[in-house]
N, C-alpha and C positions, 0 to 999 in steps of 0.2 A: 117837205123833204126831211128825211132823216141827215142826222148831224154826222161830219164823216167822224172817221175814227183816224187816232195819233198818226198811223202810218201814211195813211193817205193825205194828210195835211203835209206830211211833210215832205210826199211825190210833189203836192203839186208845188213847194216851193223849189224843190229842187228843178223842175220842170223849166218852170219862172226860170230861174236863175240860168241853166243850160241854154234857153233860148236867147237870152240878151247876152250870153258871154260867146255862142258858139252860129248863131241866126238858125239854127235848125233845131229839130226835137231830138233827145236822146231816144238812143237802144233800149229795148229792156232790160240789157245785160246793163248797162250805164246806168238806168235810173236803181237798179236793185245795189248797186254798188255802193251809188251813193247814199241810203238812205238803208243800207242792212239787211237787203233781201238775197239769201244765197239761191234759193229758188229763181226761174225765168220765168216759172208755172205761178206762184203766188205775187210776182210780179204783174204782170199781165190779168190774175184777177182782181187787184185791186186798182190797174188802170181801167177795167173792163166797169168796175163798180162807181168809178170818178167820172167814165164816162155814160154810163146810167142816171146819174144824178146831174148829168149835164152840166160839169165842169171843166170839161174836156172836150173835144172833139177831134176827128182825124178824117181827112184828106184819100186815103188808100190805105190799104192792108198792113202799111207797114208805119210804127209807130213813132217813125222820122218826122210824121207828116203832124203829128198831135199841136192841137192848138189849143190855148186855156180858151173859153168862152165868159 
């Protein structure tokens, strides 16, 4: 597996972190907020890339449902 890069490590803490403060997955609009991404478009493909690399996983279409693996 390729190593992620700076931004995606620090989706997936924020991820982490959303999930124990709030019991669900953030928005894309929510994770790009917090973590610098003005784009929903570059958001969503570096959630698309974390979940390729099987870090991630989701439940339905919408990224409510995301869950670390």
């Amino acid at each position: 597996m390729n190593e992620i890069t700076e931004i995606q490590r620090r989706i997936l803490i924020c991820v982490r972190e959303w999930i124990a403060e709030h019991g669900e997955g953030p928005t894309i609009r929510e994770i790009g907020q917090q973590v610098g991404l003005s784009s929903t478009s570059s958001t969503a493909y570096q959630l698309g890339r974390l979940e390729q690399h099987g870090l991630i996983s989701r439940n339905a279409r919408s990224w409510r449902s995301i869950r670390l693996c």
